[in-house]
C-alpha positions in Angstrom: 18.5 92.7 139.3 17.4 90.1 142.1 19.7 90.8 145.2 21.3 86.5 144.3 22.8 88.4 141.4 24.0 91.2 142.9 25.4 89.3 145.4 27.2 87.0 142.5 28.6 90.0 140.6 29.7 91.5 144.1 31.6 88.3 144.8 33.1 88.4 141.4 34.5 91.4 141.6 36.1 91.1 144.8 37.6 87.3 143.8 39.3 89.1 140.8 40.6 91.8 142.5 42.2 89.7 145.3 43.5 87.3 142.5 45.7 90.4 141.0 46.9 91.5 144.5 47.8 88.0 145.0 49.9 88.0 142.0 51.9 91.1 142.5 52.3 90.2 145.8 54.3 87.0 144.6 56.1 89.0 142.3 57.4 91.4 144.9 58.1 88.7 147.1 60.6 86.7 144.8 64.0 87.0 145.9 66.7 88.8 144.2 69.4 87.0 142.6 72.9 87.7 144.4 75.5 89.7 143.1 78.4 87.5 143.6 76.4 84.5 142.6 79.2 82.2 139.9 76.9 80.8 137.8 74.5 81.3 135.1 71.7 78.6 133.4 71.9 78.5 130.1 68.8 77.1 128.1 69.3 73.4 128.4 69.6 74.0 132.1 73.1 73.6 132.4 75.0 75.7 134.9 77.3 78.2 132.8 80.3 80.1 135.0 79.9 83.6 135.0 82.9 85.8 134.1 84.5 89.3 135.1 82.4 91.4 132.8 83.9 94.8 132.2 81.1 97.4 130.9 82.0 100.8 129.0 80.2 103.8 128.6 79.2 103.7 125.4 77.4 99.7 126.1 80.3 97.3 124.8 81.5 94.9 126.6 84.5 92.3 127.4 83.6 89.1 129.5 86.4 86.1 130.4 85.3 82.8 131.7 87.8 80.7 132.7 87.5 76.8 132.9 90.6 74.6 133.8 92.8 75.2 131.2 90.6 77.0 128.8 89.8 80.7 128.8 86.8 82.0 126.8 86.5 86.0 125.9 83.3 87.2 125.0 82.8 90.8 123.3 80.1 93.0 122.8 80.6 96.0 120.8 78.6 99.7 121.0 77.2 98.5 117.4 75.7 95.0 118.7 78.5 93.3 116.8 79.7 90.2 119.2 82.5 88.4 119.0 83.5 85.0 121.2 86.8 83.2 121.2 88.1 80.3 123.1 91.9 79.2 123.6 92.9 76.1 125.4 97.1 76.0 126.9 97.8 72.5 127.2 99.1 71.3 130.9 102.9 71.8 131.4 103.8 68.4 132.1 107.0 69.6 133.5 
């Protein structure tokens, strides 16, 4: 090998390796999504309200999202099976 060619495969080398770091550096640097945060996108992009979300032991789960006047439950059984069911109360007009 001519020492132009050694020099090229050296520079390779050390652009891919500084191309990975780069990208697990970015990785580590993204910031965490907070705890309390009320919202979640769904895949249109629209902003979805998170719930209280209670979580057993054995993986189910009961979520309720309330909007206004609407309340929507979301379940999650230990078998996978999930269940969702909204009920609107009109407004007392009283």
């Amino acid at each position: 090998m001519t020492t132009v060619s050694k020099i090229l495969v050296l520079g390779s080398a050390v652009a891919l390796a500084a191309g990975g770091f780069a990208g697990v550096a970015y990785a580590q640097g993204q910031p965490q999504t907070p705890k309390n945060w009320s919202y979640t996108l769904d895949k249109n992009g629209q902003r979805v309200p998170k719930g209280n979300r209670i979580t057993n032991p054995d993986g189910s789960w009961r979520e309720e999202v309330r909007q206004g006047n609407c309340v929507t439950v979301k379940e999650r059984s230990a078998s996978g099976e999930y269940k969702e069911t909204r009920q609107c109360n009109p407004q007392n007009p009283g």
